[in-house]
NUPAKE-164966 format. One record per residue (C-alpha): x, y, z; residue in three letters. Coordinates in Angstrom, 3 decimals. Layout:
N
[[X, Y, Z], 'ALA']
...
This chain:
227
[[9.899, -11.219, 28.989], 'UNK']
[[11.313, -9.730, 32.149], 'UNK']
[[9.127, -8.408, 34.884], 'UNK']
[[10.830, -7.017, 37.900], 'UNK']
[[8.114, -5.070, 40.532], 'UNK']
[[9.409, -3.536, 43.810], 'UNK']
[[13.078, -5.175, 43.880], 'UNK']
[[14.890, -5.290, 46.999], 'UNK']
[[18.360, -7.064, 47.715], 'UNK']
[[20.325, -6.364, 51.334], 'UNK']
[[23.053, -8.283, 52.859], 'UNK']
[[23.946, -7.994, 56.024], 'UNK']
[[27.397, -6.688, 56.717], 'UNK']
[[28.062, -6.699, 60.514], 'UNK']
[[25.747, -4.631, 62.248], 'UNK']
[[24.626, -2.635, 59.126], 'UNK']
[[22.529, -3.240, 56.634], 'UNK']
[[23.469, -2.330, 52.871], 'UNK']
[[20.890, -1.692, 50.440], 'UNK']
[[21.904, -3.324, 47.102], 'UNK']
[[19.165, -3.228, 45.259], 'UNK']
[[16.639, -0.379, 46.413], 'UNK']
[[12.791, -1.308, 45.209], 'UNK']
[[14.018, -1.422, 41.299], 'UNK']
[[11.129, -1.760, 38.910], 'UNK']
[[12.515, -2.742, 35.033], 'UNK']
[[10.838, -4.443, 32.422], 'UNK']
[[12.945, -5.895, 28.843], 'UNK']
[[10.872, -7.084, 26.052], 'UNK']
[[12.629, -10.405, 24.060], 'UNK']
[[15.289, -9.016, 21.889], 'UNK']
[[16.077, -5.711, 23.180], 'UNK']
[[19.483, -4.992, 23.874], 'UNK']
[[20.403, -3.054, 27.250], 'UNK']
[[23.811, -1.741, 28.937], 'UNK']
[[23.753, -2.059, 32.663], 'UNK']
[[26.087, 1.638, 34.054], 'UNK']
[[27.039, 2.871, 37.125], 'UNK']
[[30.106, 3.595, 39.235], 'UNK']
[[31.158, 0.424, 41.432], 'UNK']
[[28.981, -0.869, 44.367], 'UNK']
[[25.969, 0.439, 42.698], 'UNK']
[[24.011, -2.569, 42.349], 'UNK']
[[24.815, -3.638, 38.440], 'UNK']
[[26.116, -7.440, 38.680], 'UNK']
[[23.680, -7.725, 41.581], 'UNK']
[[20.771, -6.717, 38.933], 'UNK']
[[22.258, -8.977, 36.492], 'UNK']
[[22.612, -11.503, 39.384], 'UNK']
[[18.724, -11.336, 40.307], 'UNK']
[[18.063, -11.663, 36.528], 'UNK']
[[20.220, -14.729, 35.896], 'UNK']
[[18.793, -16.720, 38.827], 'UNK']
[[21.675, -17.087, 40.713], 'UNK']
[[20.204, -14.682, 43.758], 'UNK']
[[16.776, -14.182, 45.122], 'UNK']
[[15.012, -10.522, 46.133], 'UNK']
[[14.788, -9.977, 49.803], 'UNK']
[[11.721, -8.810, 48.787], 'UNK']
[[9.791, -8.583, 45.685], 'UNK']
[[8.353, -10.161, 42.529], 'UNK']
[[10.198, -10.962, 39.026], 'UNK']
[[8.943, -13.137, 36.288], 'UNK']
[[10.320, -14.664, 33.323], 'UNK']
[[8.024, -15.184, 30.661], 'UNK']
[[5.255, -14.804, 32.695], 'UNK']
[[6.396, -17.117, 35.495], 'UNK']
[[6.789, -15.691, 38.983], 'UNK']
[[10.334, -17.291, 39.214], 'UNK']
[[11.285, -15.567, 42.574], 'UNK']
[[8.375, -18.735, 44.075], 'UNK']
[[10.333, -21.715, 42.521], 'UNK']
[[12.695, -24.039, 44.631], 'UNK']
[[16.194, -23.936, 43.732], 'UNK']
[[16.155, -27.462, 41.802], 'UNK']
[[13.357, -25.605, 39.408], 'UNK']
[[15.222, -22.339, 39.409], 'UNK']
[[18.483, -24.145, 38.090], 'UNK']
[[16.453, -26.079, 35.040], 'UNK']
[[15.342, -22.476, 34.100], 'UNK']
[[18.329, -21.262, 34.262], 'UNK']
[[20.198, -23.418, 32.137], 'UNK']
[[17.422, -23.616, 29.124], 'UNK']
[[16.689, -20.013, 28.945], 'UNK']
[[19.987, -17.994, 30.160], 'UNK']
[[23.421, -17.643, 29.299], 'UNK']
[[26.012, -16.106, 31.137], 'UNK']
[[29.455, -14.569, 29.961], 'UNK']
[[31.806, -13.119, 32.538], 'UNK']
[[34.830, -10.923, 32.653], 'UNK']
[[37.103, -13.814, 34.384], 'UNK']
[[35.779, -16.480, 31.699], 'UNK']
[[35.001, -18.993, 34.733], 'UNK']
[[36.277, -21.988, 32.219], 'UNK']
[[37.010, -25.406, 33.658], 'UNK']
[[41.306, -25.436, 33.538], 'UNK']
[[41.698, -29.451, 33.355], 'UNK']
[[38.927, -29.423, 30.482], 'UNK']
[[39.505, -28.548, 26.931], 'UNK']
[[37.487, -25.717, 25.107], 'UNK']
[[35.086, -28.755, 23.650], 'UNK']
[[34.574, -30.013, 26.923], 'UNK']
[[33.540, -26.730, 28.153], 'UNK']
[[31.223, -25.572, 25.803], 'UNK']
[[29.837, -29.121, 26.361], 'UNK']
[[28.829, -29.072, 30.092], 'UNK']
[[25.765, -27.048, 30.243], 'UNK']
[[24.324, -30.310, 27.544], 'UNK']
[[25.629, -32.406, 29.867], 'UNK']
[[23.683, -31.073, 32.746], 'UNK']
[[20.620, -30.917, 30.625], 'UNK']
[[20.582, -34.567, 29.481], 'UNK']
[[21.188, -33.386, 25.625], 'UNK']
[[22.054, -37.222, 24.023], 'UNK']
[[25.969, -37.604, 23.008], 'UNK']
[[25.179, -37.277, 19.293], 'UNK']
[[23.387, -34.076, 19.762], 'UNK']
[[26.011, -32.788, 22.131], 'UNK']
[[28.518, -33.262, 19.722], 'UNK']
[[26.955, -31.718, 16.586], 'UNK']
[[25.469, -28.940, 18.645], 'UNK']
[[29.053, -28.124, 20.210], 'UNK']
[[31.053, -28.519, 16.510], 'UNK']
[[28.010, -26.046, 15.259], 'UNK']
[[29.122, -23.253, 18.128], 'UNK']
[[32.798, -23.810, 17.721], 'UNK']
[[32.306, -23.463, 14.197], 'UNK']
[[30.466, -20.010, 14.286], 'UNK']
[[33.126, -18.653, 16.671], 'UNK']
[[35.697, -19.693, 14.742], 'UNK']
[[37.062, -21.778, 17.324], 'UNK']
[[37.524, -25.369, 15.666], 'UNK']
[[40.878, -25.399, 15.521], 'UNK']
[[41.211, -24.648, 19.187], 'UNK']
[[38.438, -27.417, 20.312], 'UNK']
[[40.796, -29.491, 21.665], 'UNK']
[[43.263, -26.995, 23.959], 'UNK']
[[42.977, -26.594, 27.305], 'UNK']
[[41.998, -22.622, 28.646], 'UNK']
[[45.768, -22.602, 29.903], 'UNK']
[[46.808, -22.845, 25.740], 'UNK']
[[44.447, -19.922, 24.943], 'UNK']
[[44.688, -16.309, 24.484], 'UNK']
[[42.217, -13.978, 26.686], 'UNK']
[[39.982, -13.455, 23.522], 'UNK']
[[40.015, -17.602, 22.619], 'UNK']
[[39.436, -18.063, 26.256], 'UNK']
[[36.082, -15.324, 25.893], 'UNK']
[[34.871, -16.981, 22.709], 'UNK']
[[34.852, -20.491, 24.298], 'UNK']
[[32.832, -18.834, 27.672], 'UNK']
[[30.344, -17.376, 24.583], 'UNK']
[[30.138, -20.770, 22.974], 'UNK']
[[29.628, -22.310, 26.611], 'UNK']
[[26.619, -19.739, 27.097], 'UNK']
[[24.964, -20.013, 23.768], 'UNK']
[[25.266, -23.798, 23.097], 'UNK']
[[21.550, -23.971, 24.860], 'UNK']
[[20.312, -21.923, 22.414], 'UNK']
[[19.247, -19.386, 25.540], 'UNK']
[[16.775, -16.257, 25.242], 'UNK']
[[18.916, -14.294, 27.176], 'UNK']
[[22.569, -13.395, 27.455], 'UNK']
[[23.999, -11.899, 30.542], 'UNK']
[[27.368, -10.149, 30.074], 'UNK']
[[29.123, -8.907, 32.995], 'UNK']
[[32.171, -6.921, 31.909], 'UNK']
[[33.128, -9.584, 29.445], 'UNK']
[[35.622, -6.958, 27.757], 'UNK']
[[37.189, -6.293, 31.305], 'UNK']
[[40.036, -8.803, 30.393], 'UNK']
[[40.656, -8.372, 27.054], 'UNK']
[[42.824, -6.108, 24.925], 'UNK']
[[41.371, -3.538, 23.123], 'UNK']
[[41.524, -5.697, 19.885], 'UNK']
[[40.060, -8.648, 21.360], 'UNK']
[[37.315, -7.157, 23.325], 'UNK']
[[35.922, -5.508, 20.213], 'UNK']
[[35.778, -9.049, 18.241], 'UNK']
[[33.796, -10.247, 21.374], 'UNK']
[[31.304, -7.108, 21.180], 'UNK']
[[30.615, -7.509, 17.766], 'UNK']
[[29.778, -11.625, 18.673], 'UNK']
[[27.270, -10.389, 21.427], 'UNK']
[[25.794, -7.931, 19.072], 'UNK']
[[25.388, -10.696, 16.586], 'UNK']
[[23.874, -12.946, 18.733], 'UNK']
[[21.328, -9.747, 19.441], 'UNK']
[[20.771, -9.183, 16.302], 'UNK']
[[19.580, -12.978, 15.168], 'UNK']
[[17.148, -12.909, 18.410], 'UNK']
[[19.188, -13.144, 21.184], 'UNK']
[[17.778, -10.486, 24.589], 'UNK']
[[21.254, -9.400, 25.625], 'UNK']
[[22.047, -7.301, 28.591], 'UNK']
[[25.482, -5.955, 29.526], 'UNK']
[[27.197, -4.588, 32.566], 'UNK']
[[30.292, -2.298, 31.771], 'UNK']
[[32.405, 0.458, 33.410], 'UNK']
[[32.763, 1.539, 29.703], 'UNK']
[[30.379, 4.546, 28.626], 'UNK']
[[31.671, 3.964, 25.054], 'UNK']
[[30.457, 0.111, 25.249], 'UNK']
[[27.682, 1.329, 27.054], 'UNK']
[[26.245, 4.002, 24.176], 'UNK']
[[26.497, 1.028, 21.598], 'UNK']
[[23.294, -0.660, 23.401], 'UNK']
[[19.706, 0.842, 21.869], 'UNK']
[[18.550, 0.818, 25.826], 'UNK']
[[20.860, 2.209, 28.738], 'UNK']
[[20.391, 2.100, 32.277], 'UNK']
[[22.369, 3.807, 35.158], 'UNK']
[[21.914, 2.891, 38.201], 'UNK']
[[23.004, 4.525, 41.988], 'UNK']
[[23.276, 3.083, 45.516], 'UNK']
[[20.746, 0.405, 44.090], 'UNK']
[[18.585, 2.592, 42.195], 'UNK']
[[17.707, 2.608, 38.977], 'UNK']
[[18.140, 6.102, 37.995], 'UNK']
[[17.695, 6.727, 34.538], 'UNK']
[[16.405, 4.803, 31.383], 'UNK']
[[17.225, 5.815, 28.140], 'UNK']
[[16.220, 4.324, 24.958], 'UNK']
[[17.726, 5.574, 21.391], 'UNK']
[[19.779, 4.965, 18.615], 'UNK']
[[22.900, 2.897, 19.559], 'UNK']
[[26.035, 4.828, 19.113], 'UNK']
């Protein structure tokens, strides 16, 4: 499903040039579920960056499904990207003047998805997340956990093949932040290919595949039973 060869990502910050991703080679079969580890500034929401479509490789070659997606314009990049991947973040990233409905709604929107179907597609997300109740307040009237739930519903209302989480605990009391694992894991289990960035080695030993990576490296790979 994913194919990355030979990954490279630098910026340039003043005169020097940092090394972000450093020739990373990974591929994830549809419905495997990976954690992303590794101490700060070593290239993990860059990675998931790359994955998502929302950067390009200095140099290098990743396809989705086959497709050599690093070659398509931005306009086709963007129509991939919102039919195939979902995004949850630690800061949410919700809309403040829109309610949770109207959220989880946008990505349809952009897609063209008729009113009719937008509406019973976002009731049927709501629903599952056990956010009805809440459909029509405003991020403002929600609690960090509500406010995580909504960002999930906004990600999986396309009915994506792959999650990205980036620290999507990182905000959330202990409480909450285990009621949003046990969503992503769900999601996982019914087909879902989710991969997840954390600081946290106990979130990160609950994924079946773990990665660490250093200074932009993938350094190890380890597959086994979650924990």
């Amino acid at each position: 499903m994913i194919e990355l060869s030979h990954i490279h990502r630098d910026f340039q910050v003043g005169e020097e040039t940092v090394h972000a991703l450093d020739d990373v080679n990974l591929t994830v079969e549809a419905g495997e579920y990976l954690s992303i580890m590794g101490p700060s500034g070593s290239g993990k929401s860059t990675l998931l960056n790359l994955i998502g479509l929302l950067d390009r490789p200095t140099s290098g070659l990743y396809r989705l499904d086959g497709q050599d997606v690093t070659a398509l314009d931005d306009r086709k990049q963007a129509e991939v990207r919102n039919r195939r991947i979902g995004f949850v973040f630690q800061a949410f990233h919700l809309v403040p003047r829109l309610t949770a409905e109207e959220n989880v709604e946008l990505p349809l929107i952009l897609a063209g998805v008729s009113p009719s179907q937008r509406r019973k597609r976002v009731e049927e997300v709501l629903a599952e997340l056990n956010l009805s109740d809440r459909s029509q307040h405003r991020p403002e009237q929600l609690s960090g956990g509500q406010r995580q739930r909504v960002a999930i519903a906004r990600a999986t209302v396309m009915r994506p093949a792959i999650l990205l989480a980036d620290e999507p605990t990182g905000n959330l009391d202990r409480k909450s932040g285990r009621d949003v694992i046990r969503i992503l894991e769900r999601l996982n289990r019914q087909g879902i290919t989710l991969l997840l960035v954390t600081h946290d080695p106990e979130l990160g030993r609950r994924a079946r595949r773990r990665l660490h990576m250093l200074d932009g490296r993938l350094e190890q790979d380890s597959r086994g039973e979650a924990g």
